[in-house]
ZANU-718418 format. One record per residue (C-alpha): x, y, z. Coordinates in Angstrom, 2 decimals. Last residue first. Layout:
% residues N
x | y | z
X | Y | Z
...
This chain:
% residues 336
x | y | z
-22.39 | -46.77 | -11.17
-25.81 | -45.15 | -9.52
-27.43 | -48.41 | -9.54
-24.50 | -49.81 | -7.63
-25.79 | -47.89 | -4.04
-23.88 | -45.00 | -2.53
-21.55 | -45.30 | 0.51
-21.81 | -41.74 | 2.22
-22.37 | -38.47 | 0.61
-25.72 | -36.57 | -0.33
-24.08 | -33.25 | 0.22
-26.75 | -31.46 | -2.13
-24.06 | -30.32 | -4.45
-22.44 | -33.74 | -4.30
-26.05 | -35.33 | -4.88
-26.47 | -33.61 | -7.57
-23.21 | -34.03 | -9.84
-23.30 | -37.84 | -9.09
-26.77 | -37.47 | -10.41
-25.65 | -36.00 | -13.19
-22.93 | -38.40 | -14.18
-25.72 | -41.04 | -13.95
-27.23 | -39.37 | -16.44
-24.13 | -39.03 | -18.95
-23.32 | -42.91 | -18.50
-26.71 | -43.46 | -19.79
-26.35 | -41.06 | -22.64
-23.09 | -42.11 | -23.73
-23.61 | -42.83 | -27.27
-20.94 | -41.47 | -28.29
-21.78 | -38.04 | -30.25
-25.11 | -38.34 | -28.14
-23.09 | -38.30 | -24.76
-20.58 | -35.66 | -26.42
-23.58 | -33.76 | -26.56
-24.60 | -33.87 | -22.89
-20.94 | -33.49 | -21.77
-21.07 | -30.03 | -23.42
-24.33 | -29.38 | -21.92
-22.94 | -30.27 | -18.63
-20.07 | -27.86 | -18.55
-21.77 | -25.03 | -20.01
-24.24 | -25.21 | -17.37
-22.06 | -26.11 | -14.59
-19.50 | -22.62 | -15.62
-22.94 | -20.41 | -15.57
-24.18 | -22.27 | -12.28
-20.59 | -21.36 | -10.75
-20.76 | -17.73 | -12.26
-23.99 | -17.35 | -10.68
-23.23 | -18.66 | -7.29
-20.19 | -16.90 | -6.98
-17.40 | -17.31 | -5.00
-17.77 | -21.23 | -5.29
-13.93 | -23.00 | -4.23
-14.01 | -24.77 | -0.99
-17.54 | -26.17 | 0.16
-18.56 | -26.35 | -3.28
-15.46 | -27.62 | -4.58
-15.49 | -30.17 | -2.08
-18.89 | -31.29 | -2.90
-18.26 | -31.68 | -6.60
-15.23 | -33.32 | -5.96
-17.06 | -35.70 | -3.74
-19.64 | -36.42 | -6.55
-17.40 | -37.01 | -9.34
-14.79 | -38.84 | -7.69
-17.17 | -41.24 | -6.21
-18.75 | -41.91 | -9.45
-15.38 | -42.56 | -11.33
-14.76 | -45.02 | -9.20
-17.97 | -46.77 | -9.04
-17.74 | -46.92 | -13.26
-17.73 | -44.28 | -16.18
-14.02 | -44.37 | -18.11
-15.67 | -43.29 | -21.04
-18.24 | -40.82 | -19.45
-15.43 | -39.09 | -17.12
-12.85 | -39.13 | -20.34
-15.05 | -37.39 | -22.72
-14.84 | -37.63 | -25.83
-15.59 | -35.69 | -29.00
-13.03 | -32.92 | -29.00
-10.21 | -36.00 | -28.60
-8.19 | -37.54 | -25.32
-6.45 | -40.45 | -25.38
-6.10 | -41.92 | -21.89
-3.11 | -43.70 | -20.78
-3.48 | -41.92 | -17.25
-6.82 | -42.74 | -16.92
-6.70 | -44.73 | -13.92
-3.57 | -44.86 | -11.79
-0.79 | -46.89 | -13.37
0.87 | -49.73 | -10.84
3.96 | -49.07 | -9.20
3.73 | -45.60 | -8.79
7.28 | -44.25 | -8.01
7.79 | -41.80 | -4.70
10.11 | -39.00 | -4.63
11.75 | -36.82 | -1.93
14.09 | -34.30 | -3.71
10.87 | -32.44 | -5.30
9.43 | -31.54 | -1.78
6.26 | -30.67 | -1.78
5.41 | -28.22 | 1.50
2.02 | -28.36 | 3.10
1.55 | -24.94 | 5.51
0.15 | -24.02 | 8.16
-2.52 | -21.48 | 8.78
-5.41 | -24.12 | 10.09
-7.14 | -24.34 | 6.31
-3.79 | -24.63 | 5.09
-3.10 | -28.25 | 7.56
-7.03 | -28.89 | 6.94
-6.55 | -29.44 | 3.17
-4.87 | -32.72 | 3.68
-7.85 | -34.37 | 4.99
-10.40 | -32.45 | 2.09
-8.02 | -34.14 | -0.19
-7.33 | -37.40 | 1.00
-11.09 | -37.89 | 1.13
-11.17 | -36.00 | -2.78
-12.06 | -40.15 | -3.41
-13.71 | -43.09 | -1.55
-15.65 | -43.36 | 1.14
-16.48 | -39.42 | 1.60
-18.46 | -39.70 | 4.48
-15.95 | -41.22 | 6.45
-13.95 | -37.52 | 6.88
-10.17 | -38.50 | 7.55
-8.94 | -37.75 | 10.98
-8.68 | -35.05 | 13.17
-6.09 | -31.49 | 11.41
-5.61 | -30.11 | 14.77
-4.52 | -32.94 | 17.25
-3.29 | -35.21 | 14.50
-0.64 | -32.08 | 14.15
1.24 | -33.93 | 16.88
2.10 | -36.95 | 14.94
4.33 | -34.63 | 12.67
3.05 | -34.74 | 8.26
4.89 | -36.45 | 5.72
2.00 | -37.29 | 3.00
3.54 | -38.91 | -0.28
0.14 | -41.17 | -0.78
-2.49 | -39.67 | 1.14
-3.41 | -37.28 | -1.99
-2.38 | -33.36 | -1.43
-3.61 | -29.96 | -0.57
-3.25 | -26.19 | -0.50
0.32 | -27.38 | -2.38
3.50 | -25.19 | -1.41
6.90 | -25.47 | -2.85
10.25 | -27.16 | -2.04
14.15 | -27.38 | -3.98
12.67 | -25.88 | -7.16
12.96 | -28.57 | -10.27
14.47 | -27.49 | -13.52
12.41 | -26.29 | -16.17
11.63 | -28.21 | -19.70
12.22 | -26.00 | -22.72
8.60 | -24.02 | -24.21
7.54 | -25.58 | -27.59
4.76 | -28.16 | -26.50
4.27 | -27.92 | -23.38
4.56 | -24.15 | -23.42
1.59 | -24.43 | -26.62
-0.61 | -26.73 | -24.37
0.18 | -24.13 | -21.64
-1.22 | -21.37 | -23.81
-4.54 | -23.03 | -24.37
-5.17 | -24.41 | -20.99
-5.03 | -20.83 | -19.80
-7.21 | -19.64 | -22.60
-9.94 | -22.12 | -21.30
-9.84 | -20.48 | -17.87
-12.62 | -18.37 | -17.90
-15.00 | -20.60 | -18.86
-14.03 | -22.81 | -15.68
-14.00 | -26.92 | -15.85
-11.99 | -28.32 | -12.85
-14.60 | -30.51 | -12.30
-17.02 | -27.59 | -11.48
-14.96 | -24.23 | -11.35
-16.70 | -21.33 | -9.51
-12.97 | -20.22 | -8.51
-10.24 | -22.60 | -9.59
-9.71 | -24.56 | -6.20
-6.33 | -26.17 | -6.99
-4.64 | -26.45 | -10.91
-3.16 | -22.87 | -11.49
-3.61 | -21.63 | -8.18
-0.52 | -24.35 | -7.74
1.41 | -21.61 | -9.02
3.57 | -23.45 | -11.69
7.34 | -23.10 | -10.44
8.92 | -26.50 | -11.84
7.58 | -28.76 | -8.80
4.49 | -27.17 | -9.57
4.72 | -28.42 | -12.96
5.50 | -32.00 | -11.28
2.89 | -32.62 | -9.69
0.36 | -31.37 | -11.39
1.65 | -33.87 | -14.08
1.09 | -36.88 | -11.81
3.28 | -40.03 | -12.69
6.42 | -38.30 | -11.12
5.08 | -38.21 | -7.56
6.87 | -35.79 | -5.67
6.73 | -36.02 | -1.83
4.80 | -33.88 | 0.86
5.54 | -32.10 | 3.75
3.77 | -30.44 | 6.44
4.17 | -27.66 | 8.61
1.94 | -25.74 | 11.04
1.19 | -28.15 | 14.29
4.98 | -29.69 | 15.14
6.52 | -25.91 | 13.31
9.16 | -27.12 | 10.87
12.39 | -25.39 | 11.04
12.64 | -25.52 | 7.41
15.98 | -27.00 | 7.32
15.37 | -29.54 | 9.54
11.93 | -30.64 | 7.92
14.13 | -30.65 | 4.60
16.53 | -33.11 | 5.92
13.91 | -34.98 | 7.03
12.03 | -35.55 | 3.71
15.25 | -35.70 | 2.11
16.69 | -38.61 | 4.14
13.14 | -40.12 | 3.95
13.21 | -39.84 | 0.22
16.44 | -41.57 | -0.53
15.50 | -44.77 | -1.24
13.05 | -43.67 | -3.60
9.53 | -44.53 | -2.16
7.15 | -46.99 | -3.79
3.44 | -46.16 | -3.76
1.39 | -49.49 | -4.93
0.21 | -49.84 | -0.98
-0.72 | -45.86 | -0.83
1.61 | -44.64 | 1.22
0.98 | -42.04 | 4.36
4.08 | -41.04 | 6.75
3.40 | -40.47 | 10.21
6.24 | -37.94 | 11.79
7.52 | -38.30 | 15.87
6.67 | -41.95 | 17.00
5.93 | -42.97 | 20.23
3.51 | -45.53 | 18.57
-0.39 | -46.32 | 19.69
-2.48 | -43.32 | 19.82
-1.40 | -41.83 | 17.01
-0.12 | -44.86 | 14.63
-3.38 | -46.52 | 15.35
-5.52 | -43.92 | 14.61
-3.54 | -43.06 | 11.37
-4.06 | -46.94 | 10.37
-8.11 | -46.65 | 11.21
-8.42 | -42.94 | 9.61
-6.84 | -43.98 | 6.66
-9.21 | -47.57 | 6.24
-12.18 | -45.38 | 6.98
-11.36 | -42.42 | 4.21
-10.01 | -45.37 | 1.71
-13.56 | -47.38 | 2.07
-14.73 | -49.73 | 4.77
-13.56 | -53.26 | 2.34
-13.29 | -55.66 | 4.35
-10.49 | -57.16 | 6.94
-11.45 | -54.54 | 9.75
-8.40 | -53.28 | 10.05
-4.55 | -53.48 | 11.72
-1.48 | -55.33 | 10.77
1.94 | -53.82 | 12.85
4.68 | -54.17 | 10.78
7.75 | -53.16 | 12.98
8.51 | -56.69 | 14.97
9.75 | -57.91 | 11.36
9.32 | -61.56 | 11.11
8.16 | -61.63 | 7.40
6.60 | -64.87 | 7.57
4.12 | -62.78 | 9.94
3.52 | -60.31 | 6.84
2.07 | -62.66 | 4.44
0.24 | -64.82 | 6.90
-1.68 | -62.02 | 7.81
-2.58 | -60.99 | 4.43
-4.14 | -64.42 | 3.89
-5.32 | -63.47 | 0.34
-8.80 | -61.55 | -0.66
-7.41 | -58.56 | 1.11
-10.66 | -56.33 | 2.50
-9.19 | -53.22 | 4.33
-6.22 | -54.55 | 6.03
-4.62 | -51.44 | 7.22
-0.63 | -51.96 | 7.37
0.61 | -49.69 | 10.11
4.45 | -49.86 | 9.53
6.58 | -48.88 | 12.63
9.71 | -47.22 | 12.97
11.22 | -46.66 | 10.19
14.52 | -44.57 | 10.40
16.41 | -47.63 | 9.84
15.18 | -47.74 | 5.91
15.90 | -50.81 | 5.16
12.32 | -52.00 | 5.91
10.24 | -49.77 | 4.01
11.91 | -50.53 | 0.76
10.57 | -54.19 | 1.43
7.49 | -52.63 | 2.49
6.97 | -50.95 | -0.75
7.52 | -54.07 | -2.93
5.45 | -56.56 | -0.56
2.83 | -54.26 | -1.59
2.70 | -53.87 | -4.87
2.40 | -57.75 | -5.59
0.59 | -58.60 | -2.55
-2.50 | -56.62 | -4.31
-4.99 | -59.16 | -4.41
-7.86 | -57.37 | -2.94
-6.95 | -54.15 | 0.01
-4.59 | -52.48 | 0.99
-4.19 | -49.00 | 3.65
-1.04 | -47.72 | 4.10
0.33 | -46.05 | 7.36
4.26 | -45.55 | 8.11
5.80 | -44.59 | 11.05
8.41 | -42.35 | 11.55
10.91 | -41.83 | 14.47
13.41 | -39.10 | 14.39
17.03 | -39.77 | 16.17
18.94 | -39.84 | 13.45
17.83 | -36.76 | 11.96
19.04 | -34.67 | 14.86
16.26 | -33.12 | 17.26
């Protein structure tokens, strides 16, 4: 099939007072004629969404949802529901509502499925996100073993990688930047900047609801490699973050901690689905994993005291426990 005669639809999920972002990506959305439909999952706006995108007049946005907040693994797996089983469309393309797309991505993103041949249950793309470093030193020719399911690592935190953090620190810091690769593999991606064919809905399901929120997008994404295929970034296809995710200002120093000083629901739900993903995906051995937690926590456990962080540090411990023990779900505030 020629490019010009692909259809994509888009899915995002929004939610609160976010019209700002939004309006932005589906302006960029529309001019693109390749677009076929927009699945916009209302998932607890606290404006007349609605209204919003009916003065728009565009017979391609399509507003779906339950109108609360569900989550980001229900509100995905309402909008990719949708686009499956009700759009002839050939590729779904997941945005987060703040992710803007260079107008040239979808060229690129197509171009590139042409040129790879891509298999309609196998191959998946994926678009570079400047704003995320692991992003883009994979997009240089990092292995992405690097950065994704470090053996018996527990929030990325492995004794036996703490000379590896080392030496990059001193690449970063003295080593010339590299130039981009056209594509490269990822075992798995966030929502925002997936490309993936309508048919491969059929092997990879839909997003697991007992996540809620957080490493949701990841265990989704990971299906495509854990089914043989294949989830290619593509440098050439780029998507801007309008607003700044989390933590990315953060300044870091040997006596802080960013999980207990950014400590809130958020940070919860990424702490105990992580944990549970890693142990479903990453723990070779028990021993070293316990060895890697134990260091781990009692290093958090005296940067607690150094701060006073102590209550922050025990509720990062029960996040830790109930993701080993696979206590998912929506979790009550106490824990926050």
């Amino acid at each position: 099939m020629t490019k010009a005669k692909y259809k994509v639809s888009v899915v995002t999920v929004t939610y609160g007072e976010r019209w700002e972002f939004l309006s932005q990506v589906i302006k960029r959305l529309l001019s693109f004629d390749l677009i076929y439909r927009i699945v916009i999952v209302d998932n607890g706006s606290s404006y007349d969404l609605k209204s919003k995108i009916t003065e728009l007049a565009d017979e391609r946005l399509i507003l779906v949802g339950e109108g609360y907040n569900t989550g980001s693994a229900v509100g995905y797996k309402i909008g990719i529901a949708h686009a499956y089983q009700h759009t002839d469309t050939d590729f779904i393309w997941l945005l987060d509502d703040d992710n803007l797309p260079d107008e040239k991505s979808l060229d690129v993103l197509l171009e590139s499925w042409n040129e790879l041949n891509g298999d309609q249950h196998k191959t998946a793309l994926y678009c570079l996100r400047p704003d995320r470093n692991t992003d883009l030193r994979i997009a240089q020719g990092d292995s992405p073993g690097n950065y994704f399911l470090i053996p018996d690592s527990i929030l990325g935190f492995s004794i036996f990688r703490l000379g590896y953090f080392q030496l990059r620190k001193l690449k970063d810091k003295f080593g010339k930047p590299k130039e981009f690769k056209k594509l490269a593999t990822m075992p798995f991606v966030p929502y925002g900047g997936f490309f993936f064919p309508k048919a491969m809905v059929a092997i990879i399901g839909y997003p697991d609801e007992k996540y809620f929120l957080y490493i949701d997008d990841a265990d989704y994404t990971y299906r495509v490699t854990q089914s043989g295929g294949k989830i290619w970034l593509i440098p050439g296809a780029r998507i801007a973050d309008i607003e700044t995710s989390q933590g990315t200002d953060y300044k870091y120093s040997n006596f802080s901690s960013i999980i207990l000083d950014l400590w809130n629901f958020r940070m919860f739900y990424r702490v105990r689905n992580m944990v549970y993903f890693n142990s479903k995906t990453s723990v070779k051995s028990p021993f070293l994993f316990k060895l890697n937690k134990s260091i781990f926590l009692n290093k958090l456990r005296l940067i607690s005291i150094i701060s006073s962080k102590q209550k922050e540090y025990k509720k990062l411990v029960v996040a830790v426990n109930d993701g080993l023990n696979g206590k998912l779900g929506k979790a009550t505030e106490d824990k926050f």
